[in-house]
KEBA-91956 format. One record per residue: x, y, z of N, C-alpha, C, O in turn. Coordinates in steps of 0.02 Angstrom, whole numbers, plus 50000, padded with zeros to 5 digits. Layout:
BEGIN
XYZXYZXYZXYZ ...
This chain:
BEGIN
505335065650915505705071150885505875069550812505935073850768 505945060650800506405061450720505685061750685505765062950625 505015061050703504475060950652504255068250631503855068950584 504565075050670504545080350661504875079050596504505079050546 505395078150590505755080250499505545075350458505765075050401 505165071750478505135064750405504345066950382503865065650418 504285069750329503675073050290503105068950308502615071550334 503125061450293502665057250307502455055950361501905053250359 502795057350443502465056950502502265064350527501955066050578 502525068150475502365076550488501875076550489501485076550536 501765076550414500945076050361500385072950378499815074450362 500635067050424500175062150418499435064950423499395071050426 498935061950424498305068550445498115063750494498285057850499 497665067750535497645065650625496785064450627496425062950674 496655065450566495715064750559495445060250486495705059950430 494865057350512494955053950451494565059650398494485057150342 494385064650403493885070250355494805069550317494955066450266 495145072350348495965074750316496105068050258496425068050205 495805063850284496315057350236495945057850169495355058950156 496565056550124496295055650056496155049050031496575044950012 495295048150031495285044050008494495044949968494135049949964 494375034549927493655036249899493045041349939493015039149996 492805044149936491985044249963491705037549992491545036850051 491665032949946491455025349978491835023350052491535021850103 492385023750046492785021450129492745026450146492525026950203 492895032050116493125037850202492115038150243491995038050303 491575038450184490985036050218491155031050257491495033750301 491125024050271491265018350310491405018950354491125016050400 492135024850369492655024350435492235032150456492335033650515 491885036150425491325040250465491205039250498491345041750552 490635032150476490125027750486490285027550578490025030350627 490815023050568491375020750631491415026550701491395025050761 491455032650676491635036250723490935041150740490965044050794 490435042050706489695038450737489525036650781489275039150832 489685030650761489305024650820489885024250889489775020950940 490435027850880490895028450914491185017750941491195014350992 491265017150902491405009550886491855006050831491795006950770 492405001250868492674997450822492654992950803493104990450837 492464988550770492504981950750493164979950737493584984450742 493404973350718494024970150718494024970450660493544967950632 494624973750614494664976250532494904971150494495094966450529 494964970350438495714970050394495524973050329495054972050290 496264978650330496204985050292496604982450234497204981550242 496264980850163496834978550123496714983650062496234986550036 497564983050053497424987449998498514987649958498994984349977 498474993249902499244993549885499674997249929499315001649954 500244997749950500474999350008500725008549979500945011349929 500555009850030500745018750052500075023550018500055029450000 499475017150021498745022849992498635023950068498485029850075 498655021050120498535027550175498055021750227497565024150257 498215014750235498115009750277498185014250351497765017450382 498735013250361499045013050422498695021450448498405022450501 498795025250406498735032550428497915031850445497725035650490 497505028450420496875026850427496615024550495496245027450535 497015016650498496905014850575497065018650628496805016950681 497455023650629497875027350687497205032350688496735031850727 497285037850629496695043750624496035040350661495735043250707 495885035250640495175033150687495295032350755494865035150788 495825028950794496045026150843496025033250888495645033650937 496415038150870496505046350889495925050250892495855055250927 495455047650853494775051850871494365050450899493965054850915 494235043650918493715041550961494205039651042493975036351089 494635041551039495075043351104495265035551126495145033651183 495625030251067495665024351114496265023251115496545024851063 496745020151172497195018451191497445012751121497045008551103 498075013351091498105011851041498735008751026499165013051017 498955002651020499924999851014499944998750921499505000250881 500424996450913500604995150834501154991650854501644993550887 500974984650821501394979450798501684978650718501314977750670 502304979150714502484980650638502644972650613503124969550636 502184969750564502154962350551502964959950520503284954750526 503094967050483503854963950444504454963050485504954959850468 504334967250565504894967150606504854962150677505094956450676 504474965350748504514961150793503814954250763503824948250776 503374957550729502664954550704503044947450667502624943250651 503454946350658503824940350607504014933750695504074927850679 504064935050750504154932550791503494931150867503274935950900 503314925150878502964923350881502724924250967502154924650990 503384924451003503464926951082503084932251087502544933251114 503594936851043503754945251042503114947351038502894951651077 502714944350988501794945850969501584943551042501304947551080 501714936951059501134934951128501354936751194501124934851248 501824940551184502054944651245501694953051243501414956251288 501824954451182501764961351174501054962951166500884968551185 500484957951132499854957951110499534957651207499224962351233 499704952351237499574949251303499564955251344499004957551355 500084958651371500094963951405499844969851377499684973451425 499714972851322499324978851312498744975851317498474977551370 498434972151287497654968051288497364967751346496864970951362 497764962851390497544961251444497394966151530497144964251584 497694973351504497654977251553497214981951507497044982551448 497074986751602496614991751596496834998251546497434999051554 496625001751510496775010151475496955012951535496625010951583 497465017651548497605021851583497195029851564497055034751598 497085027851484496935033851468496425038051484496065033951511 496155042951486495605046351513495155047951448495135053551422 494845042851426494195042751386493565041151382493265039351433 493345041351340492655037451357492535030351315492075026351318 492955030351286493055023951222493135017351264493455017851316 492955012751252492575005151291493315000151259493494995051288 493565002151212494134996551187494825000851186494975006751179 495184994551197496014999051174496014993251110495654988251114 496384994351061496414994051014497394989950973497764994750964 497534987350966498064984550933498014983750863497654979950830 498494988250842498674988850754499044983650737499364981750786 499174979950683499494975350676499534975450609499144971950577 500044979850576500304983550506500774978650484501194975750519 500654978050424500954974150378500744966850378501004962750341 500154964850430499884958450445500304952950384500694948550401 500144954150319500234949450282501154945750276501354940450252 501504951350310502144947950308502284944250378502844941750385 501824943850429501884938350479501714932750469501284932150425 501954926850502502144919350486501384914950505501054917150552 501234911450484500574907250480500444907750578499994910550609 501184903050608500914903150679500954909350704500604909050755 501224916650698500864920750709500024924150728499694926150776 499984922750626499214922550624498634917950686498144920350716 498814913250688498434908550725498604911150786498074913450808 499044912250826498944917050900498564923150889498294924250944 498384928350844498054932150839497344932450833496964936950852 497204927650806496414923350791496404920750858495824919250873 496894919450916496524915250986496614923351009496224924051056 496864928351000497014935051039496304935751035495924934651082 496114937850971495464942650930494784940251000494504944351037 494674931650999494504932351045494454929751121493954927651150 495084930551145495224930351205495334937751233495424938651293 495324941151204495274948451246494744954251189494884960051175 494154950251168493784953251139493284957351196492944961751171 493224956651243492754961251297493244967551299492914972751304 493844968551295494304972551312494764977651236495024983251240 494734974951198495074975651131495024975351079494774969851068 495134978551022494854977250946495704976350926496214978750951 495594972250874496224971250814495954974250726495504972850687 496644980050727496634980750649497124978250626497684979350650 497064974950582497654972750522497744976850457497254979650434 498284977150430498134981550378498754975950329499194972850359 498654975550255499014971950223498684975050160498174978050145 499424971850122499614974050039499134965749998498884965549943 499164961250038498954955249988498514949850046498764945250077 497704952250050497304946650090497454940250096497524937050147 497504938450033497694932050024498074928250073497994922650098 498444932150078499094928250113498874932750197499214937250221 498364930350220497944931650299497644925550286497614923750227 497324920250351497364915650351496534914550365496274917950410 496204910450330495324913650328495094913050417494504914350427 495424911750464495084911850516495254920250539494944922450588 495724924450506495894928750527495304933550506495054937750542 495114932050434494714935450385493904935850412493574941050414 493674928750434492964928050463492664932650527492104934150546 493444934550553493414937450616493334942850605493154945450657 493364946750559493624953050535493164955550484492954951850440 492954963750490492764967450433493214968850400493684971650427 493244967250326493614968050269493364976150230492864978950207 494134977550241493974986550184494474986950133495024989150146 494324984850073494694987450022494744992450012494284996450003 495624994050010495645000250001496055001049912496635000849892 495415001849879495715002149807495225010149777494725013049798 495615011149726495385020049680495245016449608495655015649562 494275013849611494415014149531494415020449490494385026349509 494485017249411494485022249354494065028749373494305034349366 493585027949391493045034049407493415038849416493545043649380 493615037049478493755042849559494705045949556494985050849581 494925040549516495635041349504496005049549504496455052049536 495605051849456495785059049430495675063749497496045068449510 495135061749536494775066349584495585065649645495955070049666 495585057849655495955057149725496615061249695496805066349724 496935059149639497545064549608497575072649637497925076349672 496955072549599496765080649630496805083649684496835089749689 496805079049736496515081149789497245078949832497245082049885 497785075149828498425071849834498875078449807499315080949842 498735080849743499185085349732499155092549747499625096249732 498605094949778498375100349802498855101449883499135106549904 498795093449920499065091949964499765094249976499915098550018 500245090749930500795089649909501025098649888501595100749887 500545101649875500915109849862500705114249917500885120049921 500345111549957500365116450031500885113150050501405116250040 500965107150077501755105250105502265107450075502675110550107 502345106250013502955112749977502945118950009503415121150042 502405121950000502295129150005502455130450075502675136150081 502425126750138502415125050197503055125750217503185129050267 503585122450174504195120450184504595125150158505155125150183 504475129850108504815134950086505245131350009505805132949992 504855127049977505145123549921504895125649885504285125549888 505385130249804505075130949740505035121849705505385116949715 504545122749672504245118549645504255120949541504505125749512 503905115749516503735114749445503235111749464503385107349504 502345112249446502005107649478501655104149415501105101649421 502045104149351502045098349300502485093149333502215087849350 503155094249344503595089949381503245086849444503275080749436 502895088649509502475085549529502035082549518501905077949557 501565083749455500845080649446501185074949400500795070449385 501715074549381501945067649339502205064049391502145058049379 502585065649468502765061649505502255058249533502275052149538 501675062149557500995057949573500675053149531500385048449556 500715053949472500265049249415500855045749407500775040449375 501485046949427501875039049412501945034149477502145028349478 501735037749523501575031849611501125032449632500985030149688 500645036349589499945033449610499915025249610500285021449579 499225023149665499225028249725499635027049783499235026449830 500165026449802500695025849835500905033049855501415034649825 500695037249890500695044749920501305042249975501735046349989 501325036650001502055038150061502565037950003502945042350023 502735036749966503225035449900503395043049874503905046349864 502725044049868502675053349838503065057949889503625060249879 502685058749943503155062050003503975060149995504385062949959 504075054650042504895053150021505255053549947505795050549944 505115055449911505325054349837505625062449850506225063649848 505055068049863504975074849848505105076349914504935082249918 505385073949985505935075550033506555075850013506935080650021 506705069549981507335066749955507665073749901508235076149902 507085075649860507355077549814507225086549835507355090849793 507015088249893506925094849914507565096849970507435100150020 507895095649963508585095250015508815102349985508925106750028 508905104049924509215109449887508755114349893508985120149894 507995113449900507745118049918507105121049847506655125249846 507395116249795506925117649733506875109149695507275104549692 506035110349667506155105549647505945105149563505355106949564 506065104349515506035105649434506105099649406506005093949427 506355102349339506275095849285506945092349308506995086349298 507465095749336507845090749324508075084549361508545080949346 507595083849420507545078849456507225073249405507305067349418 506855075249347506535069849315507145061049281507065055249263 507695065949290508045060649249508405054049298508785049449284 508065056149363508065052049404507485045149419507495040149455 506885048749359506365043449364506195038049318505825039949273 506295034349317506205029949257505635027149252505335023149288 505445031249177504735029449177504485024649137504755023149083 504055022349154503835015449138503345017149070502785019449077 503585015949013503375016648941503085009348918503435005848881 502465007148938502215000448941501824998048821501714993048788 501815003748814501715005948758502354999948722502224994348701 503035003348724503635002148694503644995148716503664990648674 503634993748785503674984348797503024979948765503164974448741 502384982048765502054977148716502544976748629502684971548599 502704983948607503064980648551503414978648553503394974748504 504004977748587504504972448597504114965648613504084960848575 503944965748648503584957648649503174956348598503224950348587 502774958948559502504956748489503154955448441503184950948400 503544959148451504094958948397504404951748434504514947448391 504544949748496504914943548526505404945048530505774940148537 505774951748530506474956548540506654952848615506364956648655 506834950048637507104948248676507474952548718507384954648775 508014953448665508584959848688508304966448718508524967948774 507924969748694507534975148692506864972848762506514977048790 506864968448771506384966648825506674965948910506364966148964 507434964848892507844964248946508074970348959508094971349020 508294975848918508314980548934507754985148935507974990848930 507264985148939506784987548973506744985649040506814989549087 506614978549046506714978949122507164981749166507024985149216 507874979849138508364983049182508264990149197508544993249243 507844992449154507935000549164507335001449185507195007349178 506714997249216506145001249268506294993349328505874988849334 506844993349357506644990249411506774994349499506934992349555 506605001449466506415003849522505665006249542505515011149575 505175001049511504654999949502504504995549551504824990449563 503794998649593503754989449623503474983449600502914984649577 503584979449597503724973149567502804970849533502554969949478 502544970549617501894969049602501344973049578500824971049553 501574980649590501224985349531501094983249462500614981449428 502064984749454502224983349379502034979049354502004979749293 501814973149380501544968049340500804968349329500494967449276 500594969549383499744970749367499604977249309499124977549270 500154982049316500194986249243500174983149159499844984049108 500654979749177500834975049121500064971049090499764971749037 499964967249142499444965249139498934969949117498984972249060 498424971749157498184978549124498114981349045497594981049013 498794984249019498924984348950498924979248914498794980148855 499034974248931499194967148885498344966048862498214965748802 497854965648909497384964648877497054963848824496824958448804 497004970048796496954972648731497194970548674496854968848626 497914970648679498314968848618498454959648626498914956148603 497964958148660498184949248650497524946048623496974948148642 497604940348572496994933748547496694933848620496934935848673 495924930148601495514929548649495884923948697495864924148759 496194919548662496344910948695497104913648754497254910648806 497424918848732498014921448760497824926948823498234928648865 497244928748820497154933448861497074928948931497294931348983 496784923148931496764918348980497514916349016497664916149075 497914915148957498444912848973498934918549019499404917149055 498694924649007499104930549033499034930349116499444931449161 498114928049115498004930949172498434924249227498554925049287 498574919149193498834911349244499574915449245499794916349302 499964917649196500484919649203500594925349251500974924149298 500304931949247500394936749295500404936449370500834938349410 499504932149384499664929749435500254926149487500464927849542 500444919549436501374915849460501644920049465501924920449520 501744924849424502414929149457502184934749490502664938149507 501654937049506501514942149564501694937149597502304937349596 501524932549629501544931049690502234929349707502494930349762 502474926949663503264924049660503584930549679504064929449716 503494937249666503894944549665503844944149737504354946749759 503444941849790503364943349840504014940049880504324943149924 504164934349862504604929649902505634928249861506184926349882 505344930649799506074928949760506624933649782506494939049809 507244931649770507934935049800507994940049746508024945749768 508034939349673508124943149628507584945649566507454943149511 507364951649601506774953449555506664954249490506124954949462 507444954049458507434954949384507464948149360507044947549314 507714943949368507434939049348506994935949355506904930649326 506444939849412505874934449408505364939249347504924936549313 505544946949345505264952049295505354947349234504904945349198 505964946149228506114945649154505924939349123505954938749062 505614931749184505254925949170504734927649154504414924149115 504494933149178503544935949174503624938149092503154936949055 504094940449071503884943349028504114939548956503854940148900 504614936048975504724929648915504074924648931503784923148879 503874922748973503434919248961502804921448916502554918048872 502624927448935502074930748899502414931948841502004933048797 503054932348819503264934448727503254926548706503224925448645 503294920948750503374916548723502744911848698502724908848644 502094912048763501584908648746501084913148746500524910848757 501124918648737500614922648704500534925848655500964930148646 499934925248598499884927448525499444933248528498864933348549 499884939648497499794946648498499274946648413499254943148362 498924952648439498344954548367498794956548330498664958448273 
């Protein structure tokens, strides 16, 4: 009943033709429902481009009995997994299909604990006659390579090409559900909320629930968004404004962390010496990964970015 009102389990789409994604993957997971067959996945990609909605949409169409383990909640405990993996795995589908596997989702893989991982790698195959495993995660890396060997790998990334297209095709979305819902709209005010969480579409939905309560949505929800002017922070850091670099951060850390930095990154390119551009990339990396685990994100923002005003030389 509560996924009736939450836009994102409304919306979700129940096919993979519905999901927005490249041509390159949504071909792949075609491919899949074809051969009417799953292989054991891991779906990586930035979180809320449409992982999870992916594994389910396939799972729903080739009719297979289907659980979801959430890695950040019971998935963090090691029983709870070999109890809960054990008994769906190990028994028969009740369901009335023709599909040969039941199937276990295992969302957010990358925030479960190493011995986790390693019971999942003896799961994958100890009930491989009976079951497929998808994983889906924000950062491979941190999946453990016996998990990876086992597994078809699908990046789920939108280059430069296709960017404009998936927009297109996200915001077309986003105004039948308005239109659906009985919400006036501004759909400049939308097409800037999409190009600022691209591609993060569960972000988009909840942002434009949140802010459709009144029943319209316009410019003046904008002063609620803080937008990330990456332009203005390279000159502060060429200048070594310090001051001016701290308050920038303070004012986009409702940004996510590991976006924002690969943004940063990104732009920095350009405007840095050849010998510094190296140095950016050792720096960005430390603190992406550090954003993942630190207590206070502004200060680990604001190390990323003194370090780069400090040991990097701007054109």
């Amino acid at each position: 009943m509560r996924d009736e009102f939450i836009w994102v389990e409304k919306y979700r789409p129940k096919k993979i033709k519905d999901c927005i994604l490249p041509e390159g993957i949504k071909k792949t997971f075609s491919e899949f429902l074809q051969q009417g067959f799953i292989p054991n996945l891991l779906l990586s990609g930035p979180p809320g481009i449409g992982k999870t909605t992916v594994a389910k949409a396939l799972c729903e169409e080739l009719g297979c009995d289907y659980y979801v383990i959430n890695g950040s909640d019971e998935g963090r405990f090691l029983d709870t997994v070999r109890n809960q993996a054990k008994n769906f795995a190990s028994t028969v589908s009740l369901m009335d299909t023709d599909s040969k596997h039941k199937v276990i989702i295992i969302d957010e893989a990358d925030n479960t604990t190493h011995d986790v991982q390693l019971l999942l790698r003896a799961n994958i195959e100890a009930f491989y006659k009976n079951c497929r495993f998808i994983f889906t995660c924000n950062y491979k890396n941190r999946i453990i390579e016996p998990l990876h060997s086992r597994c078809s790998v699908i990046e789920f990334s939108v280059i430069s090409e296709y960017k404009d297209e998936i927009m297109a095709a996200f915001f077309e979305r986003v105004l039948n559900i308005l239109d659906g819902e009985k919400v006036t709209y501004d759909k400049k005010v939308i097409a800037q909320l999409i190009k600022k969480h691209f591609p993060d579409w569960r972000r988009v939905l909840n942002e434009l629930q949140r802010h459709a309560v009144g029943g319209n949505i316009d410019s003046s929800i904008l002063v609620n968004f803080s937008q990330v002017n990456i332009d203005d922070l390279l000159k502060f850091l060429k200048q070594k404004n310090f001051e001016n670099v701290r308050k920038w951060t303070v004012n986009n850390l409702d940004q996510d962390a590991q976006v924002l930095i690969r943004r940063i990154y990104d732009s920095l390119y350009d405007s840095l010496d050849g010998q510094s551009r190296a140095q950016a990339v050792l720096v960005a990396a430390k603190y992406q990964y550090q954003s993942t685990h630190v207590a206070d994100q502004e200060i680990n923002l604001l190390a990323f970015l003194t370090e780069i005003m400090v040991e990097c030389e701007f054109k």
